[in-house]
C-alpha positions in Angstrom: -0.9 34.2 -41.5 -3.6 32.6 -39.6 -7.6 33.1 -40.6 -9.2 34.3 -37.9 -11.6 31.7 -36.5 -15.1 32.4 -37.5 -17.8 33.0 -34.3 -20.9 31.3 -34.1 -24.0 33.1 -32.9 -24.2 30.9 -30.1 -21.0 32.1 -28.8 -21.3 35.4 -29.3 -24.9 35.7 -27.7 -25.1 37.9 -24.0 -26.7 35.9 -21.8 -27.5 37.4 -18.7 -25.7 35.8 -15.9 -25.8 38.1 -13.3 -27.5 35.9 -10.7 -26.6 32.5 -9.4 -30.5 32.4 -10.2 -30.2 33.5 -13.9 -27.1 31.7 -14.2 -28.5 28.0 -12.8 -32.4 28.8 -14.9 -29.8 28.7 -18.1 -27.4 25.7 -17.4 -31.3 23.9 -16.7 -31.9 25.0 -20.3 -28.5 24.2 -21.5 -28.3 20.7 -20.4 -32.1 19.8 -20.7 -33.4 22.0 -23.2 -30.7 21.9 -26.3 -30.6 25.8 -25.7 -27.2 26.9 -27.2 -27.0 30.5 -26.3 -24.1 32.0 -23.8 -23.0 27.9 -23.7 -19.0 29.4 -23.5 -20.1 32.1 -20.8 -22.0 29.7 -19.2 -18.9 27.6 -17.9 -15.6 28.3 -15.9 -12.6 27.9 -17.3 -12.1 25.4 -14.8 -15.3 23.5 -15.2 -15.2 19.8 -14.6 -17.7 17.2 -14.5 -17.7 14.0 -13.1 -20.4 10.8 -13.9 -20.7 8.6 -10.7 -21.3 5.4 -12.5 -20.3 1.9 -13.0 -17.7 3.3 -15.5 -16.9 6.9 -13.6 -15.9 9.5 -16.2 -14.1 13.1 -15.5 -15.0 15.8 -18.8 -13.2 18.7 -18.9 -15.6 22.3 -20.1 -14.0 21.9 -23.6 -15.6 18.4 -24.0 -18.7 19.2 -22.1 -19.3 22.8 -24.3 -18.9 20.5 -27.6 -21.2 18.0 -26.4 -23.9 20.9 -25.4 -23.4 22.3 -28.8 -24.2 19.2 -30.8 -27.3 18.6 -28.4 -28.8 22.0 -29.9 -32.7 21.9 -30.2 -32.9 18.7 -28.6 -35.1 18.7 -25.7 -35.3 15.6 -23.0 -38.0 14.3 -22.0 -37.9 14.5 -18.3 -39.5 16.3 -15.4 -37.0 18.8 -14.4 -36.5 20.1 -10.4 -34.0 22.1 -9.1 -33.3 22.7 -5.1 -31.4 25.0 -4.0 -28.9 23.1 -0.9 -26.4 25.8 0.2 -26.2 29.4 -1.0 -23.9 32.7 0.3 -23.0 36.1 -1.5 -20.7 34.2 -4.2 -21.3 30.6 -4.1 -24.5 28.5 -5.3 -24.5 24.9 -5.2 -28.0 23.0 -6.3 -29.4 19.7 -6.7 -31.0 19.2 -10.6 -33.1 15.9 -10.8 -34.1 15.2 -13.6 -36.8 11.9 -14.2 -37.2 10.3 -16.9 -39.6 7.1 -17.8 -37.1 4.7 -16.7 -34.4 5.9 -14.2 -33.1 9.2 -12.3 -30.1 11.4 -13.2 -29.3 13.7 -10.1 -27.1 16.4 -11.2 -25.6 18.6 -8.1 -24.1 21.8 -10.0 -21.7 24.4 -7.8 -22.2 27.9 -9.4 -19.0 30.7 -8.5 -19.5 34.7 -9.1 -16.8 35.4 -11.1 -16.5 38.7 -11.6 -19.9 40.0 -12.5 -21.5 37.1 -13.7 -22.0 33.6 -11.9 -20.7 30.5 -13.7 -20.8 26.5 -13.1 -17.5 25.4 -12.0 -18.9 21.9 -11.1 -21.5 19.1 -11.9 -21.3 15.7 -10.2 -24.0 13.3 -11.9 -25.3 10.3 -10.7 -27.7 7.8 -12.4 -30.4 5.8 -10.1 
């Protein structure tokens, strides 16, 4: 008979993702912020990332959700902007630069409704 896994406050919080405006503020405090609230509802199921770099890497939204989680509380130290580049009724897709002391990371994040809420299904980074 299998326990049943235990749920961490983190997971279980609502976070209100009913906009692609909502849903994009949160992944900005997600990724940049260490906020760990709604980080599971935050994601598709199909979520993938990809690094543009010297060594390109592909991260699945298992890999990506742990990593958020272990970055709670920690905050960058960056200058965060966010532009929104194409937009309908059920798709979102914005540019997040963040700038730090020494170099750029350009983050362009596609946002889906799905169902009632809006999630990232996408996040191409690149480093300049």
């Amino acid at each position: 008979m299998a326990a049943n896994k235990p749920v961490s406050k983190s997971e279980k919080a609502n976070v209100n993702l009913s906009t692609a405006d909502f849903a994009l503020e949160h992944y900005v405090a997600v990724t940049t912020e260490g906020e760990s609230a709604g980080v599971e509802q935050l994601f598709s199921e199909d979520f993938n990332q990809k690094i543009q770099a010297s060594n390109a890497q592909n991260h699945s939204r298992g890999e990506v959700v742990k990593s958020l989680k272990k970055q709670k509380g920690e905050k960058l130290n960056c200058t965060v902007s966010t532009d929104i580049i194409e937009e309908s009724a059920d798709y979102m897709v914005a540019k997040v630069t963040l700038k730090f002391a020494n170099f750029t990371k350009t983050d362009l994040v596609t946002l889906e409704r799905v169902g009632n809420d809006w999630k990232v299904s996408k996040s191409i980074n690149s480093y300049k």
